[in-house]
C-alpha positions in Angstrom: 252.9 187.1 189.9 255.0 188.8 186.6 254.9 192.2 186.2 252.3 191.9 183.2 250.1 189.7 185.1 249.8 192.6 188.0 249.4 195.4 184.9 246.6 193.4 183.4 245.0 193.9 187.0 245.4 197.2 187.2 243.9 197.1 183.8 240.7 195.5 184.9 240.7 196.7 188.0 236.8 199.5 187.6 238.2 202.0 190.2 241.0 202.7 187.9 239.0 203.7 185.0 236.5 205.6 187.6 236.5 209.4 188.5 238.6 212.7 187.1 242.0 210.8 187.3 240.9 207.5 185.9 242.4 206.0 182.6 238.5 206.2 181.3 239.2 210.4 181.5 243.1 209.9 180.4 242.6 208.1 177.5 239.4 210.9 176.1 242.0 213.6 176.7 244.8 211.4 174.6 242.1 211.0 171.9 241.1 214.8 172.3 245.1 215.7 171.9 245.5 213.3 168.8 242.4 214.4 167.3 243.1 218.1 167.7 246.7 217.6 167.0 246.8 216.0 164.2 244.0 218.1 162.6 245.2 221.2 162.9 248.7 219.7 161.2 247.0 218.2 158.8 245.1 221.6 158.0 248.4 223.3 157.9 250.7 221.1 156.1 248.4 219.3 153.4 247.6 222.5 151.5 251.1 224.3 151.2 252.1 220.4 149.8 249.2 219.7 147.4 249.8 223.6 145.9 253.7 223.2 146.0 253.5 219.2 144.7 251.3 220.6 141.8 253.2 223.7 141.0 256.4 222.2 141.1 257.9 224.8 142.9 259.2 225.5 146.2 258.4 222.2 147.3 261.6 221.4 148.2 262.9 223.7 150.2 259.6 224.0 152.3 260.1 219.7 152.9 264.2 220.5 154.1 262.6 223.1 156.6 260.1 221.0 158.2 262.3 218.2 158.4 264.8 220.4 160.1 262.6 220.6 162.7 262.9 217.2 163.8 266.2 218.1 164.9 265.1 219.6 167.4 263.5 217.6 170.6 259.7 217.4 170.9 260.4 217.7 175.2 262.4 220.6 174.9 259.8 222.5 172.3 256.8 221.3 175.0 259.1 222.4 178.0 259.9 226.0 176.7 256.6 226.6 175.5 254.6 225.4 179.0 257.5 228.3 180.5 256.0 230.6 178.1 252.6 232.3 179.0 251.2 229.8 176.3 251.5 227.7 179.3 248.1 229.2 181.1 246.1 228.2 178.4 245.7 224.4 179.8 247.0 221.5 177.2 247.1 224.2 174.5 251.6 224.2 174.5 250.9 220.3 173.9 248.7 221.1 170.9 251.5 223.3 168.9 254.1 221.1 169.9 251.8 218.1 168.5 251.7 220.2 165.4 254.9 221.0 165.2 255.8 217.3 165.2 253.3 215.8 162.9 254.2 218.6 160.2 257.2 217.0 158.6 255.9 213.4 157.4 252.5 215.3 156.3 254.3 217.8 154.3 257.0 215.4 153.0 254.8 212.7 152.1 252.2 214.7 150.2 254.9 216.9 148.0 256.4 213.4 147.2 253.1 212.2 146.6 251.9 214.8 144.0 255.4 215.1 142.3 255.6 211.7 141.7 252.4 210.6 140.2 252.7 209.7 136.7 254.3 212.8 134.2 252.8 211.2 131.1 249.5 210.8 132.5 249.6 214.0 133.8 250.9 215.5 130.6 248.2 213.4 128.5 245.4 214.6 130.6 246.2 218.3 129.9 247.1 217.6 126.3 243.1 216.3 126.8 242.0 219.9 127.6 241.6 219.8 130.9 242.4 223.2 133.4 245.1 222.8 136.2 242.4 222.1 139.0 240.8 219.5 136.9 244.1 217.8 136.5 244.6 218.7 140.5 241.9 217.1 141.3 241.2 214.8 139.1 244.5 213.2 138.0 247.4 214.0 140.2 245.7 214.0 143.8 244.2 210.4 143.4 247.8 209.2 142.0 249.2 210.5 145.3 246.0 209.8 147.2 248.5 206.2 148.8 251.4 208.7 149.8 249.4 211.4 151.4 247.7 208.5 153.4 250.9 207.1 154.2 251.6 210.0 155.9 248.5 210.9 157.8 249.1 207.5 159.0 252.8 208.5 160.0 251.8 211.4 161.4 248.7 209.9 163.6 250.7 207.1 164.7 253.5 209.5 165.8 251.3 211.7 167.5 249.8 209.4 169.7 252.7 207.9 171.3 254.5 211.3 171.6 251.0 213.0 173.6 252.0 210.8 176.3 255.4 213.1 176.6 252.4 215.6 178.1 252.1 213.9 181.4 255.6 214.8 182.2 254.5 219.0 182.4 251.3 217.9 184.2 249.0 217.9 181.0 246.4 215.8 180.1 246.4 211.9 178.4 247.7 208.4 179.2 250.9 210.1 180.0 249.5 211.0 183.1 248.8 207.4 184.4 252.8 206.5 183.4 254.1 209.2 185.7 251.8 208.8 188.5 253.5 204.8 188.6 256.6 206.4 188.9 255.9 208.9 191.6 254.0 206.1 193.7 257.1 203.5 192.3 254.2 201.3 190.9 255.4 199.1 188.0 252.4 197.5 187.0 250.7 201.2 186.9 253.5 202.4 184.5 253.4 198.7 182.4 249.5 199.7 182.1 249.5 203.1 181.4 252.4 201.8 178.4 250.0 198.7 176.9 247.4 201.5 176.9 249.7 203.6 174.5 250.7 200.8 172.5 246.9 199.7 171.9 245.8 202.7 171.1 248.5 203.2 168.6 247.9 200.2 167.3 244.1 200.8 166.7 244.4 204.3 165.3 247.1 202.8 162.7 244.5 199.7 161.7 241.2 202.6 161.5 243.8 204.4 159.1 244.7 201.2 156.9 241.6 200.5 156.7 240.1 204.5 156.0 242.8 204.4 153.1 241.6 201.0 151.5 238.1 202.3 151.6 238.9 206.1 150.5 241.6 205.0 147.6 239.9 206.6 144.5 242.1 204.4 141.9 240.6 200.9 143.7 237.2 202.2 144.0 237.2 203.2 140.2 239.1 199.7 139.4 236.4 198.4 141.4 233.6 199.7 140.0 234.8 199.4 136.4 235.6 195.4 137.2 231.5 195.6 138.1 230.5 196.9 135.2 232.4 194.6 133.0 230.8 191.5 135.1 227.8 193.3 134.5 227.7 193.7 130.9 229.0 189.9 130.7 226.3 188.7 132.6 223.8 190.3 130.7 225.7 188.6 127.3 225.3 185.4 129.0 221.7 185.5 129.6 221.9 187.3 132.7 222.8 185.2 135.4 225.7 187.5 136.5 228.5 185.0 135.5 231.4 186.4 133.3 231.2 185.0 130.0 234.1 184.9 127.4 233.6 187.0 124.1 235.6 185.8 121.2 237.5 188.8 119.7 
């Protein structure tokens, strides 16, 4: 029998997903991690980029010092910090070594976002009257509504496969069912405990897709403008909803 044969198995194998250890109770503490994780960056990071994006200033250097921190190893940063007496406090080390790595591709992506949505727009809508947090809010954040996206996605998808790094200083998440295959020198465990990792990436990175197709404000107001243009042509054409040409 292959190897991914005898990790499907384990997969649906009911004892394995039963009790404290099972991957039932690993994969709610990998969603806990992610969830926490990746919230807490995203609380951090997305307001210093939006204000800096729309002010124009700063932005840069703030998006060279987060990205200098990807220099630096997301093991070593979750080692040192477990040695630290942050490491008492349970999967908390994990959490702000998490943040630390989902930081970057929030911050970057969201600055990028805001500074490039479209100058003339942005200019026209002042020259319109509007105040800086109407143009915030109204203008430049749904222009860079795709790029901040992009990078939550980034950030997510980053995230979850790096929680599983956890399971190497005894914390929580699927991590832990990869390491327990090596200590007991069963592959299919440690096959299992990866297809685990990889599906769950894959599913938070299609719920994001698919939160950012809903949530884009420029399609829903394409969208609803296309309605009310079928609308008002159906009514012309004697109201049975088809689109009707109207000679200029």
């Amino acid at each position: 029998m292959g190897v991914l044969a005898e990790a499907w198995n384990w997969l649906t194998t009911e004892a394995h997903w039963a009790g404290g250890a099972g991957a039932g109770r690993r994969l709610t503490e990998h969603l806990w991690l992610t969830a926490v994780s990746l919230g807490l960056a995203c609380a951090v990071a997305l307001p210093v980029a939006l204000y800096l994006g729309h002010r124009g200033r700063g932005g840069a250097l703030a998006v060279n010092i987060s990205n200098a921190g990807r220099a630096v190893p997301t093991f070593a940063v979750l080692v040192l910090l477990t040695l630290t007496p942050l490491g008492r406090h349970g999967d908390l080390p994990t959490v702000i070594a998490l943040v630390l790595f989902a930081v970057p591709p929030l911050l970057t992506n969201a600055y990028v976002g805001m500074r490039e949505a479209d100058r003339d727009v942005v200019e026209a809508a002042r020259g319109m009257g509007m105040s800086g947090g109407q143009v915030f809010a109204r203008v430049e954040l749904p222009l860079a509504f795709a790029l901040i996206m992009t990078g939550v996605r980034s950030a997510a998808i980053q995230v979850v496969a790096t929680a599983t790094l956890a399971g190497l200083v005894g914390g929580g998440g699927l991590g832990r069912i990869i390491t327990a295959g090596f200590n007991t020198y069963s592959t299919p465990q440690v096959v299992a405990g990866a297809l685990l990792v990889a599906a769950l990436a894959l599913a938070v990175e299609a719920l994001f897709a698919l939160a950012q197709w809903l949530l884009d404000p420029i399609r829903r107001k394409d969208s609803a403008a296309r309605g009310g243009a079928g609308g008002r042509s159906g009514a012309r054409g004697g109201g049975t909803g088809l689109r009707t040409r109207v000679a200029p």
